[in-house]
N, C-alpha and C positions, 0 to 999 in steps of 0.2 A: 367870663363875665366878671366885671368888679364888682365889688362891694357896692350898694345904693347907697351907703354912706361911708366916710373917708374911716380910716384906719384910727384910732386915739393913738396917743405914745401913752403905752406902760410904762408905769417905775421899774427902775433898772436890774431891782432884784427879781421882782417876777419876771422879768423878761430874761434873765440870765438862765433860771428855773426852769422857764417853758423849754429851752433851747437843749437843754441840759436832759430834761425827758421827752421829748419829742424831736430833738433837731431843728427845728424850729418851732416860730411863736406862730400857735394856730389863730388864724383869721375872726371865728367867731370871739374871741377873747379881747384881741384887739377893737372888733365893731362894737362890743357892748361896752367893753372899758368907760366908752365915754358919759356911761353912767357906772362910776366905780359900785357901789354899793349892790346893783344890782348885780353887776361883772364878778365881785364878791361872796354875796350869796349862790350865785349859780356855780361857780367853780368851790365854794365848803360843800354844797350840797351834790355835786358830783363825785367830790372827794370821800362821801358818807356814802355812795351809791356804791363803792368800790369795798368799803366792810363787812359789806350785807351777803350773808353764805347761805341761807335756806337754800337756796335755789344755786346748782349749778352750774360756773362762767361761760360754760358752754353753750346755756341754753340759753344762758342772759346775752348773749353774747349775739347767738343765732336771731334772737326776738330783736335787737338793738337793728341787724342790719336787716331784718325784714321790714320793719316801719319805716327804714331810711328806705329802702328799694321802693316802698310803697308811697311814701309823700315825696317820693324826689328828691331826697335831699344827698345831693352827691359829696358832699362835706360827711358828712355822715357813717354813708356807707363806705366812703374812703379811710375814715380813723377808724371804722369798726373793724373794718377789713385786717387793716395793720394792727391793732390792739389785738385781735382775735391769734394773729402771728407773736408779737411778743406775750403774750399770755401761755404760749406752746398748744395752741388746740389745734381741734383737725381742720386743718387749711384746704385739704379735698373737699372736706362737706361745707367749710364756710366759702369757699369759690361759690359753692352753688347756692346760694340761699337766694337770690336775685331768681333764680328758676327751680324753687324747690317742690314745687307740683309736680311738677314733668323727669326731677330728680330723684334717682332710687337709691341715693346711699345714706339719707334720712331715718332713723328707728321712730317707732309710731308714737312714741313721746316729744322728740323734736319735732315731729309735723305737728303735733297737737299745737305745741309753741308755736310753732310760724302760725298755723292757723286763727291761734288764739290773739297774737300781736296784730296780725292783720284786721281781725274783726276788730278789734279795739281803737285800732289806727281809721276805718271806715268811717264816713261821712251818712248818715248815723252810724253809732258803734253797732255790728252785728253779731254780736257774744250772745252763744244761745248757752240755755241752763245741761245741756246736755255735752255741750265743750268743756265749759265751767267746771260741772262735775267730775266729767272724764280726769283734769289736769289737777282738781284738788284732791282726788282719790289717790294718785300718785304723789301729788308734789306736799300734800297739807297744811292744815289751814296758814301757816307761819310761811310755808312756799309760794302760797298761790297770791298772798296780802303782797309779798316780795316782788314777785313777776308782776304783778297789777302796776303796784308804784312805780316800776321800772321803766315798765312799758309807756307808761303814762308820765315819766320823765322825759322819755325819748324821744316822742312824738310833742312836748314840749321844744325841746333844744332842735328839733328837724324843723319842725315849725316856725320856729325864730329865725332861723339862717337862713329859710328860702326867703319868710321876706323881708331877710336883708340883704339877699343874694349872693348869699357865702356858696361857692361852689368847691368841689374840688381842688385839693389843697399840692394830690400829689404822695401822700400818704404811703398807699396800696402799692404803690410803683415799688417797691421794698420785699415782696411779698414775692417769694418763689412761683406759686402758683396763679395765672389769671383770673381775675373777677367774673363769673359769666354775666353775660347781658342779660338783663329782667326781660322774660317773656310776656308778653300780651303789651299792644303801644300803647294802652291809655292809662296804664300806671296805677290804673284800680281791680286790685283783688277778686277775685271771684267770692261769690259766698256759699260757692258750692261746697 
């Protein structure tokens, strides 16, 4: 599916940039271009998401592609996919985050994560005081503020691409190991 609105052209140096770290210029960057400032803020403020170490790349990483699996956004869980590869994590356990209920190579702090992104991601949010608890007891107060915002950036930029209809860019095709398919067809989380 194309874009619901046409591509802007980038200035020549960011588009040199994008190509230069990614192989090519990703789609969402191009659709919002057409409001530079906002296209601006969104990529500093992406760029500031990538400093932030309380918390884990792996588990930020895992929560990133559980809210894409969960809102649909196949743009998404296609750069998370690849990023989660050139970042060196476990490419076994991030194939499976699309089905990580039903996945046993999960430790009970990453489920917590997926858990936790999900109910965040829920239409209402279903974040109980005893999730919460569980991951600030581990993670601290400076981890848990960390993952909150994260998660709550992700489900921002997921949200924006569906309706702009950023799909699937082709990313993950790079990626040794297969993506698994998201289990359950209506793409909303249990809050079991």
């Amino acid at each position: 599916m194309a874009p619901r609105i046409p591509k802007a052209e980038l200035p020549a140096e960011l588009k040199e940039n994008m190509i230069k770290q990614l192989g090519e210029v990703p789609e969402p960057v191009e659709v919002v271009w057409h409001s530079p400032q906002v296209a601006t803020s969104n990529l500093e403020f992406s760029a500031r998401l990538s400093e932030w170490d309380a918390v884990d790349e792996s588990l930020k990483s895992f929560a990133h592609m559980a809210v894409a699996g969960q809102v649909g956004c196949g743009w998404c869980l296609d750069v998370g996919y690849f990023q989660a590869q050139n970042q060196q994590l476990d490419l076994a356990k991030a194939s499976q985050v699309p089905r990580w209920r039903e996945s046993d190579v999960f430790a009970p702090l990453e489920r917590d994560v997926l858990e936790y992104a999900e109910a965040m991601t829920n239409t209402p949010p279903t974040v109980t005081d005893e999730l919460y608890a569980g991951l600030l007891g581990r993670l601290g107060p400076a981890g848990m503020v960390e993952l909150t915002a994260y998660i709550a950036f992700v489900n921002m930029a997921a949200r924006n691409n569906n309706a702009h209809g950023i799909t699937s860019q082709g990313f993950s095709e790079a990626c040794a190991i297969p993506l698994a398919a998201r289990s359950g067809a209506n793409g909303v989380a249990s809050s079991a």
